[in-house]
C-alpha positions in Angstrom: 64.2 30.2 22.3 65.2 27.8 24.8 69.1 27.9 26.4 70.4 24.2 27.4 73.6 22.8 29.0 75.2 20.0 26.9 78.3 17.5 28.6 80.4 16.9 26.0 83.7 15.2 26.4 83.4 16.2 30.4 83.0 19.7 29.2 79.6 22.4 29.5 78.5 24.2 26.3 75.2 26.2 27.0 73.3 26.0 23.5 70.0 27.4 22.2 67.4 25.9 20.6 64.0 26.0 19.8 61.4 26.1 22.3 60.6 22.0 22.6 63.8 21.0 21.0 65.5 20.8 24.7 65.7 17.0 24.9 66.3 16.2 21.2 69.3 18.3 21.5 70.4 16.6 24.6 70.1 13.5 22.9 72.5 14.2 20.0 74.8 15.6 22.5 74.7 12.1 24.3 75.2 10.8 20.9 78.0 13.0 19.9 79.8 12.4 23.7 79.4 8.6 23.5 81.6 9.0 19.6 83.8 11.2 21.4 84.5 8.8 24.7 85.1 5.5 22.2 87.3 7.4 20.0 89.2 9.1 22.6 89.9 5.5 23.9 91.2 3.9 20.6 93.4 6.9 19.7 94.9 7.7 23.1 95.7 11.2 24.5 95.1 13.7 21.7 94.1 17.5 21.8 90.5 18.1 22.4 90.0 19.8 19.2 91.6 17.3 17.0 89.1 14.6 18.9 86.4 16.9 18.3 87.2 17.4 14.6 88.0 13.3 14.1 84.6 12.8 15.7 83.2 14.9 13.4 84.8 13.4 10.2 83.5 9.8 12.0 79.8 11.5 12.1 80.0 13.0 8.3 81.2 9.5 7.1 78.2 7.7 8.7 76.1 10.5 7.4 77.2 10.0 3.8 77.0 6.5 4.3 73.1 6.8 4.8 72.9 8.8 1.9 74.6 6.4 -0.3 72.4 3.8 1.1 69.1 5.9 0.8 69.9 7.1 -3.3 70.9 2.8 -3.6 67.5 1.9 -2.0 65.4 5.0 -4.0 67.5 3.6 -7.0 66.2 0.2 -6.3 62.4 0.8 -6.3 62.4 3.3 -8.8 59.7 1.2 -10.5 58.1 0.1 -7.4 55.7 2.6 -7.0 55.5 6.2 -5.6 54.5 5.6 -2.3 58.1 3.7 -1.5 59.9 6.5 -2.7 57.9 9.2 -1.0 59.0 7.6 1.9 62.7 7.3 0.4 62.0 11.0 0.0 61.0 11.5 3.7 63.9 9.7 5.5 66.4 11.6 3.5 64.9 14.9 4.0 64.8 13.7 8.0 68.3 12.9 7.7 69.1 16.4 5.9 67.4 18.3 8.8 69.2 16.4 11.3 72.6 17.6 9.6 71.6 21.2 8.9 71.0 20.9 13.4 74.3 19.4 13.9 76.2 21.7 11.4 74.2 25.1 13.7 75.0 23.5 16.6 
């Protein structure tokens, strides 16, 4: 197991991960600093743990959002032959890993 140290919100969390995970899991704390900085600027001074939970709630939206899309598009070509759907079938489960990361995170 690898230990990193993630910014977020001008803060240090020291995280581990799996050895070779290291800059992946930078990257989605980038992505989840970047959501925090924008939101932080629309909504004004707030607590950091209400930010932190509203950024959160922004991040599970857009998550189920892609879902909805994916199940639309798998819906879609149904009919259109296997190999569209395995791949249907292989975005979502990417997009399922990704959240089972960000939940243990």
């Amino acid at each position: 197991m690898a230990t990193v140290q993630l910014s977020i919100n001008g803060r240090s969390y020291e995280m581990r991960c799996d050895d070779g995970q290291e800059a992946h899991l930078h990257e989605l704390a980038e992505f989840i600093d970047e959501k925090v900085r924008e939101l932080a600027e629309s909504v004004g001074p707030t607590g950091e743990p209400r930010l932190l939970v509203m950024v959160a709630l922004m991040i599970a939206d857009e998550l189920f959002d892609a879902y909805a899309r994916i199940h639309a598009m798998s819906s879609d070509v149904a009919g259109s032959g296997d190999s569209q759907a395995a791949a249907l079938e292989a975005c979502a489960a990417r997009i399922e890993a990704l959240a089972g990361r960000l939940a243990g995170a």
